[in-house]
N, C-alpha and C positions, 0 to 999 in steps of 0.2 A: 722242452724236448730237444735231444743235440740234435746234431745233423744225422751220426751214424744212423741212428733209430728212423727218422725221416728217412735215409736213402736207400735200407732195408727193406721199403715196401715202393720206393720208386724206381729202381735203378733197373728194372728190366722193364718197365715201361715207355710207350711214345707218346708224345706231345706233341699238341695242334694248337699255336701260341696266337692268337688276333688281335692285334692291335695296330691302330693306324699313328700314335704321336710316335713316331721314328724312337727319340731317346729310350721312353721309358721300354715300348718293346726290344729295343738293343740289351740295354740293362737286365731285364727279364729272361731274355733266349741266355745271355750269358751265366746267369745266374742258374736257370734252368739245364743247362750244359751240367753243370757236374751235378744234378739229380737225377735225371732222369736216360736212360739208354738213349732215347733218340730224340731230337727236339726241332722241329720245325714252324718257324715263323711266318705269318701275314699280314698284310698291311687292311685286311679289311674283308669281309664275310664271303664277297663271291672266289676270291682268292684263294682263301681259306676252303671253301667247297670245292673250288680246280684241285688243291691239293690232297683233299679228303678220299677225293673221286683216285684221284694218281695212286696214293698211297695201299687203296685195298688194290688195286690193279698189279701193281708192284710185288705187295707182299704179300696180297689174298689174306688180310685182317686190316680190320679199321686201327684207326688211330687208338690206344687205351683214353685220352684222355684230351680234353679240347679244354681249355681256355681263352675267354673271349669279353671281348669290350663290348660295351653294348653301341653306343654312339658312335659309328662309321660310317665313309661314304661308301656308294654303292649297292652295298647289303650291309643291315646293321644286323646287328647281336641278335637279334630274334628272330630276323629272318633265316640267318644261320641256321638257329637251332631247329626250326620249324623243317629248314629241308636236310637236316641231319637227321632228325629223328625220323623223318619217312624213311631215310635211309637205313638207322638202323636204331630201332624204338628205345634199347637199353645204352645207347653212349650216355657215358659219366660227362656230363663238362658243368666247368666251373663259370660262373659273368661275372665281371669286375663292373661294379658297380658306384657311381657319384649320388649322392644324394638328389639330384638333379633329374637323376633316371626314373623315380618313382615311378613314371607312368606305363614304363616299361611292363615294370618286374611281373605282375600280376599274369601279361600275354605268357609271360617266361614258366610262371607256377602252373598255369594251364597246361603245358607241356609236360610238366612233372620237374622242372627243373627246381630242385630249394638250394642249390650251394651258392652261396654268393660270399664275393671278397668286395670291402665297400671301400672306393677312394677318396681320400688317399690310402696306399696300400700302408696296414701295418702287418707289420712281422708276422707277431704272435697268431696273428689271424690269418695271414697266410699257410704259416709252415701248419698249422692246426686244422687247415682246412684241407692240405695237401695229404697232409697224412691220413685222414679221416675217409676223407674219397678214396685214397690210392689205396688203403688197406679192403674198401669195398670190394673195389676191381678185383684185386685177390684174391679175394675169400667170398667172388661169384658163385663158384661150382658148390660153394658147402651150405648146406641147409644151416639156418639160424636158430641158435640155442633158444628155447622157447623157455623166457624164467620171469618168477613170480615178483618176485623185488628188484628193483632196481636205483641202486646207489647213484646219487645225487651229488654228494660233494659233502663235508666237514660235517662227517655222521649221519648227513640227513638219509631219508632212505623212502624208495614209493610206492608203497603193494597195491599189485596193479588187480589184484583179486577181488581184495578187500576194502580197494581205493580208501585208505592208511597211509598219511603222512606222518613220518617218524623220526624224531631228533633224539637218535640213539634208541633206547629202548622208551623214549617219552612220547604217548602219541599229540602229533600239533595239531590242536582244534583249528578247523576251516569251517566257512560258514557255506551254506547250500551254493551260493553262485562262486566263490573261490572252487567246491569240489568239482562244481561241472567244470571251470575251465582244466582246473587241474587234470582231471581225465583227460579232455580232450587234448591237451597238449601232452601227455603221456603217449597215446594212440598215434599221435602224430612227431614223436619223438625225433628230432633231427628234419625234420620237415616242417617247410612254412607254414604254419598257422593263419588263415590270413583273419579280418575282420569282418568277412561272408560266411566261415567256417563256423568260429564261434556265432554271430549273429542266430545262424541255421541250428546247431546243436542247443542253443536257448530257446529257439523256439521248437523245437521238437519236446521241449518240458514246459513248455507253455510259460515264457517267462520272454517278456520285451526289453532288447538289451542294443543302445545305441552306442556309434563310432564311442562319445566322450565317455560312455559309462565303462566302454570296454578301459581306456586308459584309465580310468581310476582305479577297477577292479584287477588290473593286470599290478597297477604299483603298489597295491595292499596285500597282492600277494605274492611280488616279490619280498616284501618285509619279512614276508615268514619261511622265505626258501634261501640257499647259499647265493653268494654273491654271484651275476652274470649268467645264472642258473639260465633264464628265462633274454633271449636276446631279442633286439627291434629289428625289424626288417622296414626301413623309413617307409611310411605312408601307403602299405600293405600289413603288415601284422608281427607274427610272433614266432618264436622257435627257441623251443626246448633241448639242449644239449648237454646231457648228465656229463658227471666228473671224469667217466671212466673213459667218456671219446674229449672231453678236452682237455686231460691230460698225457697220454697213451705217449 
């Protein structure tokens, strides 16, 4: 994706940037300057919510768009979110996430939060995650197209009807426990998946399915879907991200 296409869906937007290591948020606000209309930086969650508080005061709207570290002093990243969304239930924000965090993230999915960028930051995963959210933001107001198949990536394709896995016009045999995940991770499309989700949807068809079974069952069928199709969210679960939002 270039930049123009990225800054087509950010550049009228404001940012609420949280991070407490001085460089990498310097790096970041600067970098975030020429994307975004307005960009304002924190060293850390209660900061960050002085700022959140000023800015609707100010301009009578929240910020479009927070990103945030989870590991800070003060207020960390989840406490953040927890008193942002009493503030206002529908903020978009993003956590920058260490594999370290794991124990975080799950308070984070209780919230409703599933974006996450893991560090260290890579690119592709940034700009892909920036465009993905920011075009949310925009196309708030517009009711969402309600469609049967949904493209997958290098022909695959998933009818969500017929629950029909299809490599081009060939249909891919899946076995009973690849179908149930498969659905549920269609249903939750873009959204973390965790290992309580599936767990619960297994036992709602009467089928017992533990942590290790779920990682075998997830990399058998990754085998039969595009590459990256199916992403990890470290030591929480899973998340489905068709072709059409990672490459836009």
């Amino acid at each position: 994706m270039d930049f123009k296409t990225l800054f087509s869906q950010t550049k009228d937007l404001s940012l609420l940037l949280v991070e407490d290591y001085t460089p990498l948020r310097n790096d970041m606000a600067e970098m975030f300057d020429d994307l975004f209309g307005r960009v304002t930086a924190a060293s850390d969650g209660s900061e960050a919510l002085n700022l959140y508080r000023e800015h609707y005061a100010r301009h009578n709207k929240n910020f479009d768009l927070i990103i945030t570290d989870i590991q800070m002093p003060v207020m960390n990243g989840v406490e953040l979110s927890e008193a942002v969304r009493s503030i206002n239930t529908d903020q978009q924000i993003i956590v920058l996430s260490a594999y370290t965090d794991s124990g975080y993230l799950l308070g984070l999915i209780n919230l409703g939060i599933a974006q996450f960028i893991t560090k260290p930051i890579k690119h592709e995963e940034l700009v892909d995650t920036l465009f993905r959210v920011s075009k949310k933001i925009n196309t708030h107001e517009q009711e969402p197209e309600i469609v049967s198949e949904v493209y997958l990536g290098e022909n695959y394709s998933w009818d969500k009807k017929g629950h029909i896995l299809k490599d081009g016009t060939n249909v891919v045999d899946l076995t009973r426990h690849e179908l149930l995940l498969m659905q549920l991770l269609t249903v939750k499309s873009e959204q973390v998946c965790t290992n309580d989700d599936i767990i619960q949807e297994f036992y709602a068809h009467d089928i017992d399915i533990y942590e290790n079974n779920i990682r075998n069952l997830v990399f058998k069928l990754r085998k039969k879907l595009p590459d990256k199709l199916i992403g990890s969210i470290y030591g929480v679960g899973y998340m489905l991200t068709p072709a059409t939002h990672q490459n836009q």
